[in-house]
C-alpha positions, 0 to 999 in steps of 0.5 A, a space after each residue: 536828175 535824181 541822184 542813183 539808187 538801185 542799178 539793174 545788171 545784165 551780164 552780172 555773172 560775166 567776166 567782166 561783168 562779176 568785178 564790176 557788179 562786186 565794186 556797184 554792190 559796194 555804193 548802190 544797191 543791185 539787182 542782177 537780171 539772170 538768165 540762171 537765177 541759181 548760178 547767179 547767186 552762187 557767184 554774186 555777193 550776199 547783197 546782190 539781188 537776183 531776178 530771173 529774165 531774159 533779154 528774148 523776153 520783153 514781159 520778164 525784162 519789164 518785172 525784173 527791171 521796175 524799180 531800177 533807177 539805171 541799168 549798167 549792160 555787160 553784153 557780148 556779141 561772140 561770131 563771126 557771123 553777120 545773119 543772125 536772127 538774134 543778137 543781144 547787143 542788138 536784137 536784145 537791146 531793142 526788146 530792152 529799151 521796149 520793156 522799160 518804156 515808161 519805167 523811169 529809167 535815167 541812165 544806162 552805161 554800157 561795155 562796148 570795145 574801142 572798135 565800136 569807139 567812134 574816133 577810132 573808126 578811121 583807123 579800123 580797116 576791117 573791123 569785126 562783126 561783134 563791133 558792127 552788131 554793137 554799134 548798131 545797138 548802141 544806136 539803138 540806146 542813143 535814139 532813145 533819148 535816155 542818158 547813156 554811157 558806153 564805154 570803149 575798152 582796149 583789151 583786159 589784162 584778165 584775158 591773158 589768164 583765160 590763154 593759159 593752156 597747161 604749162 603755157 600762155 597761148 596767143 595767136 598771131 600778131 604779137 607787136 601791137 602795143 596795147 593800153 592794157 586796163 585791169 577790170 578792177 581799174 574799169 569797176 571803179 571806174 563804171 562806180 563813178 560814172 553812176 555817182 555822176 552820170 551827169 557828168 558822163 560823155 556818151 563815149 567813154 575810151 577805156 585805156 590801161 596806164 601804158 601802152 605794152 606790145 602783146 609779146 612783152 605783156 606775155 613776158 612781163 605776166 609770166 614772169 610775175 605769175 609764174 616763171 616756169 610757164 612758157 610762151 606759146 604764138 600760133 600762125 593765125 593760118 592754122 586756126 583759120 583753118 580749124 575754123 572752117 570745120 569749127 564754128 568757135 575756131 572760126 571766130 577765134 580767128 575772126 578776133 585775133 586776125 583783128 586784134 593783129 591788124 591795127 594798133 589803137 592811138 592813146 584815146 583816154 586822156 578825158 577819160 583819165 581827167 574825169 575819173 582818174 588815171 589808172 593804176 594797176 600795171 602787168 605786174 600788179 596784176 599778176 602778183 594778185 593773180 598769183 597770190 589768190 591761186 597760192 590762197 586757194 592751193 594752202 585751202 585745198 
């Protein structure tokens, strides 16, 4: 296998996808493939290329991806309903994998959740329709016959600033679940090596934080390192089921958090640790950087 060069991204301008396309510019080159070329160069770093295509069309996917040595996909399946037409971790991966036939593509890695890890299946009682619609385009990439990773992430400690509302950080349900909670930093460096060595790479790839922390106690601990006056909020998951049924947002909302509340992940990611290295940002380093950018922009206004 010949050693990566340039990596193709979809979903570059992601929540997760910008930290791990940011840390990719750094050792490869990269091509971002976006839907909004113009946005996406607002938000990628100077050495990032940019392509117009789009996973609905396989003739745009083919230009934008000759070339690429590997392609790393940070996709997202958001609703709770199963009958769609199009899915992009479905529907989009099978027009993928059709563009790039004979392309020479060697490797493709993947961000997927712990819920479509296939260990963790016989823990899962009722899993979410985003786990069931990825899982099937994984299938789809394995029985291509490329070399692929798809890593399985518990939940990011970047989702807990996107619940901030106001003077208050929000959650909805269950709050004793401990989680593994991992950095999107941590998780660049990691998808960094992985492309390093895809040879070395297992086709599953658990993502777990360094400790496993209950929901409310994360709460507690992000607060009071970012922002000490912010108060905790818990919504009865009853009530956004409710507002679900006349708002399709709100429904998934309910759809992921009654998940969320349901299950709790054992520890999966000692290989994951042994081959790329145990994680090192905890609660509270994460939000002192939080906060520390937030006073950087405030002193620039």
């Amino acid at each position: 296998m010949r050693p990566i060069r340039k990596i193709a991204v979809i979903g570059a301008t992601g929540r997760l996808g910008l930290p791990v396309t940011a840390e990719l510019a750094k050792h490869f080159e990269v091509r971002a493939i976006s839907r909004s070329p113009q946005k996406a160069r607002a938000m990628l770093p100077a050495n990032v290329e940019v392509i117009q295509a789009d996973l609905c069309d396989v003739p745009s996917l083919r230009t934008a991806l000759d070339g690429a040595d590997a392609i790393y996909l940070n996709l997202a399946t958001e609703t709770a309903d199963i009958n769609l037409p199009f899915y992009e971790e479905r529907e989009g991966i099978q027009n993928l994998i059709t563009a790039i036939e004979g392309l020479g593509i060697q490797y493709i890695a993947k961000i997927g959740a712990l819920g479509a890890y296939p260990p963790a299946l016989k823990n899962i009682q009722h899993n979410i329709v985003p786990n069931l619609i990825r899982m099937e385009g994984h299938k789809i990439i394995a029985d291509s016959g490329i070399r692929h990773t798809f890593f399985a992430p518990t939940h990011f400690m970047d989702l807990l600033p996107n619940m901030i509302s106001g003077r208050a950080l929000q959650w909805i349900g269950n709050t004793g679940i401990r989680i593994w909670w991992i950095s999107a930093v941590d998780y660049a460096h990691w998808v960094v090596k992985a492309f390093q060595n895809p040879a070395e790479m297992p086709q599953h790839c658990p993502v777990q934080g360094p400790e496993a922390v209950p929901i409310r106690q994360a709460m507690t601990r992000f607060v009071k390192n970012y922002d000490p006056s912010m108060k905790i909020r818990i919504a009865p998951l009853w009530v956004i089921r409710i507002i679900g049924f006349f708002n399709p947002k709100m429904k998934f909302v309910a759809h992921l958090f009654a998940y969320f509340g349901d299950h709790e992940d054992p520890f999966y990611s000692a290989a994951t640790w042994r081959e790329l290295g145990k994680p090192t940002t905890t609660l509270e380093m994460f939000a002192n950087n939080l906060r520390q950018k937030r006073t950087l922009q405030q002193s620039a206004k």
